[in-house]
C-alpha positions in Angstrom: -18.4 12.3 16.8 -18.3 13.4 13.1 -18.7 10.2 10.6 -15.9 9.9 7.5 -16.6 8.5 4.6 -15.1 7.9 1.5 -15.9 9.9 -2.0 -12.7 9.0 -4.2 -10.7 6.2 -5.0 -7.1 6.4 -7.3 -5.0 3.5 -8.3 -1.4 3.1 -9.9 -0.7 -0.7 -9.7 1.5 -3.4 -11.3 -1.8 -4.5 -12.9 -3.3 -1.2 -14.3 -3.7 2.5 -13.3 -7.6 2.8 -13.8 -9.5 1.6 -11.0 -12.0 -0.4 -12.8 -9.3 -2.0 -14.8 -7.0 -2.6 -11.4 -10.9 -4.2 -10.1 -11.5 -6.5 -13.3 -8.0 -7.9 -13.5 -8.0 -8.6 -9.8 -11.2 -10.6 -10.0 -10.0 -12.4 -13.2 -6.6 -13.7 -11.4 -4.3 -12.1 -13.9 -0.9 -12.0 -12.1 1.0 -8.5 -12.3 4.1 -10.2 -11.9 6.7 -10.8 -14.4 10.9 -10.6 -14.4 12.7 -7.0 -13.7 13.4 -5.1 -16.1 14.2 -1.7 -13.9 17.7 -3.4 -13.7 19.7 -6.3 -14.5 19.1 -8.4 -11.6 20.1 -11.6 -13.6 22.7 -11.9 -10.4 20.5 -12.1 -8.1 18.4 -15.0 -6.0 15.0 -13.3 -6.5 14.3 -11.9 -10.4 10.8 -11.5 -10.1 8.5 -8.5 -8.9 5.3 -7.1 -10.0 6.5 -3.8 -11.6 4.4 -0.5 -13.0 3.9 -0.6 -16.7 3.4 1.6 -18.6 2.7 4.6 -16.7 3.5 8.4 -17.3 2.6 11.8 -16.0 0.8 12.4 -19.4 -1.9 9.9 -18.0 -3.0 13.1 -15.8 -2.4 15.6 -18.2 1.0 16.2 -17.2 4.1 17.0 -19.2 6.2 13.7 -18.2 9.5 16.1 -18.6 8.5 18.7 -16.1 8.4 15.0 -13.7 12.0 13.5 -14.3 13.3 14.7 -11.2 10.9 13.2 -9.3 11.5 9.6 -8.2 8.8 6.5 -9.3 6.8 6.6 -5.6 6.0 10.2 -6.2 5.0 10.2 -9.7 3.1 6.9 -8.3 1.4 8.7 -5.8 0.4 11.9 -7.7 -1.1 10.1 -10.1 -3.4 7.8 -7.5 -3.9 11.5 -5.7 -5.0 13.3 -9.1 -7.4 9.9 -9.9 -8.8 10.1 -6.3 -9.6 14.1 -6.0 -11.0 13.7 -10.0 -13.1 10.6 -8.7 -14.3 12.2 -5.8 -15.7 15.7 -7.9 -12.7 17.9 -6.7 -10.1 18.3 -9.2 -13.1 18.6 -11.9 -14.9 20.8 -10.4 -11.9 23.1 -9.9 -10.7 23.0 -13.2 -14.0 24.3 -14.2 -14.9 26.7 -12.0 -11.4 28.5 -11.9 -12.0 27.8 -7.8 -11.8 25.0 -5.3 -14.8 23.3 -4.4 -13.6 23.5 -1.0 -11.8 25.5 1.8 -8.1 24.9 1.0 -6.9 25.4 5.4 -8.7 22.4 5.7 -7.9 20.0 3.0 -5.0 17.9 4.3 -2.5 15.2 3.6 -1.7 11.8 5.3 0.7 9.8 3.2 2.1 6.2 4.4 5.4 7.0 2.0 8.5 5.1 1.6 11.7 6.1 0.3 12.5 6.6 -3.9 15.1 4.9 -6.1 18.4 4.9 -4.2 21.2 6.1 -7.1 22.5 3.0 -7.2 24.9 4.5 -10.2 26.3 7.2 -8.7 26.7 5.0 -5.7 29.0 2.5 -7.5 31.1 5.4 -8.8 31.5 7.2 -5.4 33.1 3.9 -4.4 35.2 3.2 -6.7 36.6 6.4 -6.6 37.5 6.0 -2.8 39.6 3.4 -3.3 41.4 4.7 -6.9 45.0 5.0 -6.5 45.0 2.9 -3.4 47.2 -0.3 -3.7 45.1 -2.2 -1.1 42.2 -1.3 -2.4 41.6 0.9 0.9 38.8 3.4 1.7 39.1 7.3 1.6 36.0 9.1 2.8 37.9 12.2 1.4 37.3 10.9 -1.5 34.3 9.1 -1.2 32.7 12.5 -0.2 34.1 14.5 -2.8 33.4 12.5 -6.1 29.7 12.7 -4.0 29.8 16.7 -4.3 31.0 16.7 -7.9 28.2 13.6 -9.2 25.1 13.8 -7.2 22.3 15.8 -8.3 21.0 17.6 -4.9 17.2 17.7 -6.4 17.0 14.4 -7.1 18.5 14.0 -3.5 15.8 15.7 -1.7 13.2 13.8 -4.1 14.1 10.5 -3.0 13.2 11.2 0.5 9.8 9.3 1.8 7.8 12.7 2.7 7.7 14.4 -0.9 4.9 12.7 -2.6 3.1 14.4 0.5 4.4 18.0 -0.8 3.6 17.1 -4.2 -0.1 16.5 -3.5 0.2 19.4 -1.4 1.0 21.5 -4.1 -1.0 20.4 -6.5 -4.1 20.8 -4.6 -3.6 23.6 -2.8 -4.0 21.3 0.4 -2.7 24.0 3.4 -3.9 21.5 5.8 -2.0 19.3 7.9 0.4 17.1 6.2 2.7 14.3 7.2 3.9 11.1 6.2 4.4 7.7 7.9 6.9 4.5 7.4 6.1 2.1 8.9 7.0 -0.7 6.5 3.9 -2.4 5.2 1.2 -0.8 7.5 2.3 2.6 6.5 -0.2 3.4 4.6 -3.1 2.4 6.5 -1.7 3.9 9.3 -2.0 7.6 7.7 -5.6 6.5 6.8 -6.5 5.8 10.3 -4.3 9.0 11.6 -6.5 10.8 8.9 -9.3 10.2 9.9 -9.1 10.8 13.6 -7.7 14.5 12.0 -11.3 14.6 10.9 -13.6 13.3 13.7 -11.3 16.2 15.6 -12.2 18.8 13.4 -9.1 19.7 12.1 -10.0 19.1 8.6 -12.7 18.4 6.4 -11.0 16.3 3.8 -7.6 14.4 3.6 -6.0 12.5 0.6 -4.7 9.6 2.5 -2.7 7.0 0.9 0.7 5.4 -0.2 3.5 5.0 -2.6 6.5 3.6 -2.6 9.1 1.1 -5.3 11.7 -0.5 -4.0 12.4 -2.7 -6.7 16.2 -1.3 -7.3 19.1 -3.2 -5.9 19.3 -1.9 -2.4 16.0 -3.0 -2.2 16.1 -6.7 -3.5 19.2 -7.3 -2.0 17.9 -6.3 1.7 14.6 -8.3 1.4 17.2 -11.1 -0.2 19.3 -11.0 3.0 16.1 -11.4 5.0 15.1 -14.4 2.6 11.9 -12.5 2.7 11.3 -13.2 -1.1 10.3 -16.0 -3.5 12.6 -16.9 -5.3 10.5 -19.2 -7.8 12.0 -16.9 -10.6 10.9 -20.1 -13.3 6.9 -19.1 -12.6 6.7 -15.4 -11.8 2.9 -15.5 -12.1 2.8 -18.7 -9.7 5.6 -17.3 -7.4 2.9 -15.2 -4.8 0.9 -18.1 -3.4 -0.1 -17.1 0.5 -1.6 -19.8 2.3 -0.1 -22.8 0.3 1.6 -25.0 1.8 4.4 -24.5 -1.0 4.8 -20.8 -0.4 8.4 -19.6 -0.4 8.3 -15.9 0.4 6.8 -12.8 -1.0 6.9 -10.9 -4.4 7.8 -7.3 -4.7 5.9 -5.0 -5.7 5.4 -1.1 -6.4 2.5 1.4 -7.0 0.4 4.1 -5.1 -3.4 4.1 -3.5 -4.6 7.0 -2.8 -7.9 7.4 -1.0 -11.1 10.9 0.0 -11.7 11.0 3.2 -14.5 13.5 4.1 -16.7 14.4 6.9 -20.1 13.0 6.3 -22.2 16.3 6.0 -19.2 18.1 3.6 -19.7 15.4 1.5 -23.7 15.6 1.2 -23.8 19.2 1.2 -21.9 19.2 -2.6 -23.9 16.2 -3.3 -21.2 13.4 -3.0 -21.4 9.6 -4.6 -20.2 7.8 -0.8 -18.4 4.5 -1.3 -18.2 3.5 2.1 -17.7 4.6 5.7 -14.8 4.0 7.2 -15.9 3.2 11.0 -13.1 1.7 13.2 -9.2 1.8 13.2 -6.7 -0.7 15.1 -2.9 0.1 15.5 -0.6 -2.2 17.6 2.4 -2.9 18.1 3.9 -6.8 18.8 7.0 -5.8 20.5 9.0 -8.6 19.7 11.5 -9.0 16.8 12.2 -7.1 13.9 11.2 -9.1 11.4 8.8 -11.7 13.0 5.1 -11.3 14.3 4.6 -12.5 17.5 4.0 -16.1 17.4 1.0 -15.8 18.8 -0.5 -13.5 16.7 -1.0 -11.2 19.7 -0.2 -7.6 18.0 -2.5 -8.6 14.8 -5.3 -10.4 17.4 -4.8 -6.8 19.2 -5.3 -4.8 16.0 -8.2 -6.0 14.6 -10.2 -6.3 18.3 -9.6 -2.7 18.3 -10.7 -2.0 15.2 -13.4 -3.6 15.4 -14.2 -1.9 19.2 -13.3 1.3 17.7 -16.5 0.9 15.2 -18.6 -0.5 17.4 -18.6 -3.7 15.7 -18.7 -7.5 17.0 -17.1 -10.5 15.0 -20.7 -11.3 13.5 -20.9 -8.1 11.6 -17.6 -9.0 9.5 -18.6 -10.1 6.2 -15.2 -10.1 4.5 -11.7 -10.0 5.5 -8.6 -9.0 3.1 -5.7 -10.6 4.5 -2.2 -9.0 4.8 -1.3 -12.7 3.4 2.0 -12.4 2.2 3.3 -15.5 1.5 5.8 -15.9 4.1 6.0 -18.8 6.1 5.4 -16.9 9.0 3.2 -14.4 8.5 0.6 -16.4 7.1 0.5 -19.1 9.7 0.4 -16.3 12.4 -2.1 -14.5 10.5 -4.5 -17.3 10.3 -4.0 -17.9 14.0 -5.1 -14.6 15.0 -8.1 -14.4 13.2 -8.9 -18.0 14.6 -8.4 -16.6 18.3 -10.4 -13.4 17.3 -13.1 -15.0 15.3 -13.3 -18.4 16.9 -15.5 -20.8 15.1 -16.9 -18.1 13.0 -13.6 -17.3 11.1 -14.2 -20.3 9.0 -17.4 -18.9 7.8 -15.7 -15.6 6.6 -14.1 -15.6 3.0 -11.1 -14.1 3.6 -8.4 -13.7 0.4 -4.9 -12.1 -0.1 -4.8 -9.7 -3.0 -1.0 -10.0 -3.0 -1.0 -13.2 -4.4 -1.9 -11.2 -8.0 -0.4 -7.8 -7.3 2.7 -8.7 -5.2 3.6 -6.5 -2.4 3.4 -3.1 -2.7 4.8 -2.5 0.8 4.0 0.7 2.2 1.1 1.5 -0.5 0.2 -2.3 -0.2 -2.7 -1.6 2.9 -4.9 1.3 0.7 -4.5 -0.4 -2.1 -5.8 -4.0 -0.2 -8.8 -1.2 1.4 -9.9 -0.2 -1.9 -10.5 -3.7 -3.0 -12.8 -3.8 0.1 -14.3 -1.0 -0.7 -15.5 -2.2 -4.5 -16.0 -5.5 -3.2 -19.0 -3.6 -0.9 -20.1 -2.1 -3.9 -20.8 -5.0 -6.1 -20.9 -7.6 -4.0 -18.0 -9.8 -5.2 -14.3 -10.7 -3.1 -11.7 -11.4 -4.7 -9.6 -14.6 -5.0 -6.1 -15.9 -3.4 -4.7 -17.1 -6.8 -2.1 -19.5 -7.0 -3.7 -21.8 -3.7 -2.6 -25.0 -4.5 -1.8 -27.0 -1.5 -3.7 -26.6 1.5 -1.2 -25.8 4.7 -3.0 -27.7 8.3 -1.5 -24.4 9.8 -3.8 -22.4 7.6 -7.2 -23.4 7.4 -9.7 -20.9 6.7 -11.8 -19.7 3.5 -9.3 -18.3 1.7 -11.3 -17.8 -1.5 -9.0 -20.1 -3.4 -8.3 -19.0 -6.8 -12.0 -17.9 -8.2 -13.8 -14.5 -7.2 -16.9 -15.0 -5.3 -20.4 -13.4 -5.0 -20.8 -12.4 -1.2 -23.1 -9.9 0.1 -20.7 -7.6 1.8 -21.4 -5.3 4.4 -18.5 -4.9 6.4 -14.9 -5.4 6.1 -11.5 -5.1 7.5 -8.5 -5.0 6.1 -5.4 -6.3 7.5 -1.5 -4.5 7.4 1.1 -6.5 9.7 4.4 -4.6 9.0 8.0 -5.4 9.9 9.2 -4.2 12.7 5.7 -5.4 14.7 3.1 -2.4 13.5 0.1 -3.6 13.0 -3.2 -1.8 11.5 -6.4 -3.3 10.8 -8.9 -0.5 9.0 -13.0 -1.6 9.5 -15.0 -0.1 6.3 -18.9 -0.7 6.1 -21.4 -0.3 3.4 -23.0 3.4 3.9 -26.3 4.0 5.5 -27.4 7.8 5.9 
């Protein structure tokens, strides 16, 4: 079976766009989350979210105007995709040479993508304009449909749609490989790593940019997640407002960004004389089954996801050294979370640190699970896990090592990383320190 490891890393993320920034900030504690300023959402029961800031295409070296057609996700996930491929010695490389370091047919794409900014604008105008003229205020799809033809912009339509970043990364790398994209909510993006990688042990590529973007923070998006009273709405302490585990905890804080990680068959990568990160051994995907918007009670999709992972690696629950929790701060899900890793883990789950990084970058929904497997990845490399800020008030129903609130030497050697999704997908990705 051929091994897959990982030789580049990329980052765009409410708390910096440079990986080692993105690292330092997460192990200080320094909240990413502040009050929206994409829109005016002074209406609304949640005003918080852990926006992008500050981030252009001129970061990479592009001309930001050749990018204003493209929505937020894909200009999110370029950049992580141009940061991985330079961190990995491709993009480099080829610049310099004039060439690609490698065999274009089998560099592919696996992107967990959600959708762009909904036109929210044109939107409002399309309905008023059904209903002008009409004393009752009544709707006309004629005319709904034909302010529509005159307003919309049909590029920016197509570019709001979940697979482009995919094409984009395509195109910019010359990746004629196999290419796809996934939603499936938050373990979207985890999922295409996983489905990447099998790609590889197949033989049907050499290397795949797997990742995730998505930003949702527009109306359509608060006001669904508002609906589901999925959110916090502790809009008087933004930075406190993400607090899995605690007791207090009131719902999650959205968030937006792109991960974007090299996968590459083991010898590919040592023949051009690769740095390795890690190797990504095992892969769980389940599904619960059960309600839309609530895990199994008993945990038994996430308990399912992480057995296989860990099967699928050839690992037993005494080789996990570190576990970064999906740990939204719901109600649900983190009670549910903790459960399954106590059934999985018996007594040994309260000897394993395990931390949420949401509770400093928010939720980054479908990008949230790369993003969460990169901080495994550095916290391999120099030995340190991050903390579960904002852990104030211990919950009886959650009662493990959550790493409360400080960053913590561990000696890591193996990790998973969990991604519980609505809708019941669940993905658990096993990555362990490289050993030739």
């Amino acid at each position: 079976m051929r091994r897959v490891v990982i030789t580049g890393i990329g980052l765009v993320t409410p708390i910096g766009h440079e990986v080692e920034t993105v690292w330092g900030r997460l192990l200080a504690g320094e909240s990413g989350v502040g009050k929206i300023t994409l829109f005016d959402a002074g209406n609304f029961p949640t005003q918080i979210a852990a926006e992008v800031k500050d981030f252009d295409m001129s970061a990479i070296g592009e001309n930001p105007s050749d990018w204003e057609a493209q929505d937020r996700h894909t200009r999110f996930a370029v950049g992580a995709g141009f940061k991985a491929m330079t961190d990995a010695g491709l993009w480099d490389a080829a610049k310099k040479t004039k060439a690609f370091p490698y065999d274009s047919e089998r560099l592919g794409v696996y992107t967990g993508a959600g959708e762009g900014e909904q036109d929210f604008e044109n939107f409002t105008k399309m309905i008023l304009a059904s209903i002008d003229g009409d004393p009752n205020g009544e709707f006309d799809m004629g005319k709904f449909i034909q302010c529509g033809v005159n307003i919309l912009d049909p590029i920016k339509e197509l570019e709001q749609e979940p697979h482009m970043p995919a094409s984009h990364l395509a195109a910019m790398f010359h990746a004629f490989g196999p290419n796809a994209n996934c939603l499936t909510a938050c373990s979207a993006s985890p999922q295409a790593v996983g489905e990447a990688v099998q790609l590889i042990k197949r033989n049907e590529a050499d290397l795949m940019i797997a990742g995730g973007a998505h930003s949702m923070i527009h109306p359509f998006g608060v006001t669904g997640f508002n609906l589901l009273t999925a959110l916090s709405t502790n809009n008087s302490d933004p930075s406190g407002a993400s607090r899995p585990f605690d007791r207090e905890r009131d719902g999650f804080v959205l968030g937006e960004g792109a991960a974007m990680v090299i996968l590459e068959e083991l010898s590919h990568a040592q023949k051009r004389g690769a740095k390795i990160y890690a190797e990504l051994v095992g892969y769980g995907a389940t599904s619960d089954a059960f309600r839309i918007t609530d895990i199994h009670p008993e945990g038994r999709g996430a308990t399912g996801c992480m057995q296989q992972a860990l099967d699928n690696a050839k690992l037993t629950i005494n080789d996990v050294d570190y576990i970064n929790a999906h740990g939204t701060s719901t109600t649900v899900n983190d009670r549910v979370e903790s459960l399954a890793i106590r059934k999985l883990f018996g007594e040994r789950a309260y000897k394993i640190p395990v931390s949420s990084t949401k509770s400093v970058t928010g939720h980054l929904v479908a990008a949230a699970g790369v993003s969460e497997l990169i901080y495994c990845i550095l916290a391999i490399r120099d030995g340190i896990v991050p903390p579960t800020i904002n852990y104030h008030t211990p919950d009886p129903d959650c009662d493990l090592d959550y790493v409360p609130n400080k960053a913590r030497e561990v000696k890591v050697n193996v990790a998973l990383s969990n991604s519980f999704g609505f809708g019941g997908q669940n993905v658990t990705l096993a990555i362990k320190r490289f050993i030739n």
